[in-house]
N, C-alpha and C positions, 0 to 999 in steps of 0.2 A: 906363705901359708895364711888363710883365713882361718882366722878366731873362730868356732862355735858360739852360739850367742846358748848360754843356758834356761829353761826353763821355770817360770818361776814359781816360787817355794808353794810347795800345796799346804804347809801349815801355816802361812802367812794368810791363804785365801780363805782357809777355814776362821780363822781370827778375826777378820772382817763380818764375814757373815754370821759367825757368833754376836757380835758387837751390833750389827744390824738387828740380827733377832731381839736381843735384850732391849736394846728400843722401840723396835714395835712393841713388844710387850708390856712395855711400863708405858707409852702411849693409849695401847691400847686398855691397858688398865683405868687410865686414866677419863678417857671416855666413856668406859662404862660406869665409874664413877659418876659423873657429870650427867648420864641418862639415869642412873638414881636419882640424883638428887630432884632433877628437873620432873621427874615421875611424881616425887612427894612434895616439888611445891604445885604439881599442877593439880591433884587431887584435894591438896589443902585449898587453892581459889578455886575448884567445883564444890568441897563441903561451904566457903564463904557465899558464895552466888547462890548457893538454894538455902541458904539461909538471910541472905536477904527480901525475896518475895514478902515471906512469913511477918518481919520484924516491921516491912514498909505496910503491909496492905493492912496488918492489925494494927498498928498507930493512924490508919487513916480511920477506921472502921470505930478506933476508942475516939476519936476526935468530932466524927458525928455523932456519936449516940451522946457525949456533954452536949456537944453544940445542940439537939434535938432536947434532951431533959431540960437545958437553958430557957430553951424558947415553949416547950408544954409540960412541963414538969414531972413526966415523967420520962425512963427509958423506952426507945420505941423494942417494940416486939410484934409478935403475929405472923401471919405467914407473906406477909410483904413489908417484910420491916427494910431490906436495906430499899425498895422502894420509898417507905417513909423517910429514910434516911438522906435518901438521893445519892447512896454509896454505890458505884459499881466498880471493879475488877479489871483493870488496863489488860486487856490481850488474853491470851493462856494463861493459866495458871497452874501450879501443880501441886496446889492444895483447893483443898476445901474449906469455905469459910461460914460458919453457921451462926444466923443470928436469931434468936424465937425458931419459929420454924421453916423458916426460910433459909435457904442454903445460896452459895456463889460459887463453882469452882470446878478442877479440873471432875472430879468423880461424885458430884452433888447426888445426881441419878441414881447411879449401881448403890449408894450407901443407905439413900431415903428408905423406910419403911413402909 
């Protein structure tokens, strides 16, 4: 006579894929973790980068008007001062930079009077 071969345990299969679940899940918790976190450090180095334009092109812009008072004793102004200055604005920009009455920047136009 041949053995039957029994079937195996359907609470054993459930126990598995309980076990599977709870790891996806704490996985998957975990990623989404990790896409927070990567959200707030990428919006922290977009508020550092537009805030460097501001800090580089105003320290070039304080650094000729000394150099310019040095050399004619006074601050230039007027409506082509960073002309007098010989300051101009590498690329795009996405400020405005106002010197006398002369402007440099992304929205000089729309703001003038």
């Amino acid at each position: 006579m041949t053995q039957m071969q029994t079937p195996p345990i359907p609470e054993a299969k459930k126990r598995v894929s309980l076990s599977s679940l709870i790891i996806f899940l704490v996985l998957a918790a975990w990623f989404v973790q990790l896409f927070v976190l990567s959200i707030g450090r990428f919006l922290e180095f977009n508020t550092r980068s537009a805030q460097w334009e501001p800090n580089y092109n105003l320290r070039a812009i304080r650094e000729a008007q000394l150099n310019y008072r040095k050399a004619h004793g006074v601050f230039a102004s007027g409506p082509d001062c960073f002309s007098l200055l010989g300051w101009e604005a590498e690329g795009f920009t996405q400020y405005t930079y106002y010197c006398g009455e002369d402007s440099i920047g992304s929205s000089g136009d729309a703001i003038r009077n």
